[in-house]
C-alpha positions as CSV (number, residue, x, y, z in Angstrom):
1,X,195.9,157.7,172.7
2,X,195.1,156.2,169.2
3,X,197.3,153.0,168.4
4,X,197.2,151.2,165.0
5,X,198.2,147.9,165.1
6,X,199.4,145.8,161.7
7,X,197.3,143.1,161.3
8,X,197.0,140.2,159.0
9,X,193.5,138.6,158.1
10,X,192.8,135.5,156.1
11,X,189.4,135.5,154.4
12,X,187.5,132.9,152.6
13,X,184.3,130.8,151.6
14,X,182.6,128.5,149.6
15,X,178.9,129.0,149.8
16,X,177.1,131.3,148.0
17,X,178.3,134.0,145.6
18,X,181.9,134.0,147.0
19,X,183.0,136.9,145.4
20,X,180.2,138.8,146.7
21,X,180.5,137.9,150.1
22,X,184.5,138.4,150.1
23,X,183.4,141.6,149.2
24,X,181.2,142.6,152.1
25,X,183.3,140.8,154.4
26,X,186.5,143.9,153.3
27,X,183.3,146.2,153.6
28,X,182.0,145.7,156.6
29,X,186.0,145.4,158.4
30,X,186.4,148.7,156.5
31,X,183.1,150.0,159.2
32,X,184.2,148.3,162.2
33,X,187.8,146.9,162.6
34,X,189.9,149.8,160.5
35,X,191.1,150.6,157.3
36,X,192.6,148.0,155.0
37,X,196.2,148.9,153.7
38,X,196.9,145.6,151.0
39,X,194.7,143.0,149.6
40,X,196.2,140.0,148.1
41,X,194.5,138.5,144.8
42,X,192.0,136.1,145.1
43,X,192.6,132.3,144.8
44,X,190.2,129.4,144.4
45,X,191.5,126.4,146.6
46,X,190.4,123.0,147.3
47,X,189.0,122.6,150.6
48,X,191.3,121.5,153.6
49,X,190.7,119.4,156.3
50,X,187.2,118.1,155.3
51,X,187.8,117.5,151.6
52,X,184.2,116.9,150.8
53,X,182.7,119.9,149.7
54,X,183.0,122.8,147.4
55,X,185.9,125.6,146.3
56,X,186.9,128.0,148.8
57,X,187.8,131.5,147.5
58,X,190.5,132.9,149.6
59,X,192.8,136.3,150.2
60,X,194.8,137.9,152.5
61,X,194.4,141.7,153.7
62,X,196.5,143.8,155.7
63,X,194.5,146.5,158.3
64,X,195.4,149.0,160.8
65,X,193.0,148.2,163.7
66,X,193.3,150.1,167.1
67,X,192.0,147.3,168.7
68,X,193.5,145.0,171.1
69,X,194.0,141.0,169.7
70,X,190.4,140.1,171.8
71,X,188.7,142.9,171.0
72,X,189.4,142.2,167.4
73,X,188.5,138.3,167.4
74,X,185.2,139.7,169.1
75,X,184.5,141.4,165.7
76,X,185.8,139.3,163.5
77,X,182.8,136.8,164.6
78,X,180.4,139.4,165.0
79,X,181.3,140.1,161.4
80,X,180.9,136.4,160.1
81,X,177.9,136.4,162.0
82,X,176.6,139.3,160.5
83,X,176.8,137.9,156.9
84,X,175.3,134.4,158.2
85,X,177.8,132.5,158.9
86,X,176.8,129.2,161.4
87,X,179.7,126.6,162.6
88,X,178.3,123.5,162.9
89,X,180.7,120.9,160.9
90,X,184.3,121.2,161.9
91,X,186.0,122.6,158.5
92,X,182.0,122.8,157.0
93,X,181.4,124.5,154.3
94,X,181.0,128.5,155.1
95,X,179.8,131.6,153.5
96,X,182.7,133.7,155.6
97,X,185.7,132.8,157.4
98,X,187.8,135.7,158.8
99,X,191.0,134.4,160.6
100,X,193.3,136.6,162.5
101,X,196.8,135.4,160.8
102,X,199.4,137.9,162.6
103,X,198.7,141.0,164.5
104,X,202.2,143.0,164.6
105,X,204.5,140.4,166.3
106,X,203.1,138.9,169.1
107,X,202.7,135.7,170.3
108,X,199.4,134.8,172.1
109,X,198.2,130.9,173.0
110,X,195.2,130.8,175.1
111,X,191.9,128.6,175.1
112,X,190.2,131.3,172.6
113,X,192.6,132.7,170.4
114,X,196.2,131.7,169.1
115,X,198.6,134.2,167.5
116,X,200.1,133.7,165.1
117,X,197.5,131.0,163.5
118,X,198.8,127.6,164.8
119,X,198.2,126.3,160.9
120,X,199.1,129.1,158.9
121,X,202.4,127.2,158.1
122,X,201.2,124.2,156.8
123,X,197.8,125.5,154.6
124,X,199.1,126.6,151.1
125,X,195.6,128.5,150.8
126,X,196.4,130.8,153.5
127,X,200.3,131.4,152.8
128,X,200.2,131.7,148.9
129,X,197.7,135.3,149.5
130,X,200.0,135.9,152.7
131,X,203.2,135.4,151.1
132,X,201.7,137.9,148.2
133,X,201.3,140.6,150.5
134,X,204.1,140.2,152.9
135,X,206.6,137.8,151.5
136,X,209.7,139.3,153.7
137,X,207.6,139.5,157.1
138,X,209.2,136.7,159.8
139,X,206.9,134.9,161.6
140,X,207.1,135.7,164.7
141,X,207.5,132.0,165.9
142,X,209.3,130.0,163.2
143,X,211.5,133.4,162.2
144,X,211.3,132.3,158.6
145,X,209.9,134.6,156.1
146,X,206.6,133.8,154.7
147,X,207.7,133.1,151.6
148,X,210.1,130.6,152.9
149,X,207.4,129.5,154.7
150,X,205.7,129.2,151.2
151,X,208.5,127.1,149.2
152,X,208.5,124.7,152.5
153,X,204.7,123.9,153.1
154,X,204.0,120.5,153.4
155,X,200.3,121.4,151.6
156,X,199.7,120.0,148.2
157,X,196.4,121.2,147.8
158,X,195.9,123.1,144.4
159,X,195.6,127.0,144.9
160,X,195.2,128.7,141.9
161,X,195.0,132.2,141.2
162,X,191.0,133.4,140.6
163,X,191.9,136.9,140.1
164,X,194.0,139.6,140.3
């Protein structure tokens, strides 16, 4: 039996052409994880966390994956692996980040994965694409929408739209 599941990914970098690899990162979850049903715009953001270092491009996109919340982490970093991605400063600069957001409305907190993203509610950069895609969707946790979720973040962090 074939089972979609809504998911919501966060994407973003700051190395390299960004565009370009926002763009292979949608391609390559396209192959692997399912098809993508919204994309937010793109927004250039300061960097969070550690300050120090160049412009992230970020968006948020909306797939039907039939795999389960592990399985799909699993590819996510085989994904960001695949387009050279290494993690070896805490909120370093990357070429790809892919961050599982939501995934229908579950709740998961274990060692390796957290569901909905612990943060999401307090990082402008990931709420302003989120909230542009799915501004009525309740989190699952807070039950506020995200765009409540939006007008309330703490983040002052400048996100500005890069394109449409």
């Amino acid at each position: 039996m074939y089972v979609e599941n809504w998911v919501a990914l966060g994407l973003g970098g700051n190395m390299g052409n960004r565009l370009l690899n926002i763009g292979k990162a949608q391609m390559l979850i396209t192959q692997h994880l399912g098809g993508i049903v919204r994309c937010s715009s793109l927004y250039e953001t300061a960097a969070w966390g550690n300050t120090d270092q160049p412009n992230f491009l970020n968006q948020a996109i909306l797939i039907k994956t039939p795999f389960t919340p592990k399985m799909l982490l699993n590819k996510c970093l085989e994904i960001e692996k695949q387009l050279g991605r290494r993690r070896e400063i805490k909120w370093g600069p990357r070429i790809i980040d892919i961050d599982i957001l939501l995934y229908n409305n579950i709740k998961i907190a274990s060692e390796s994965l957290n569901i909905p993203h612990p943060h999401m509610q307090d990082r402008r950069f990931v709420l302003q694409p989120l909230a542009e895609i799915a501004p009525s969707y309740l989190h699952p946790v807070l039950n506020k929408s995200l765009q409540d979720l939006l007008a309330n973040c703490p983040d002052t962090l400048p996100v500005q739209l890069f394109y449409p």
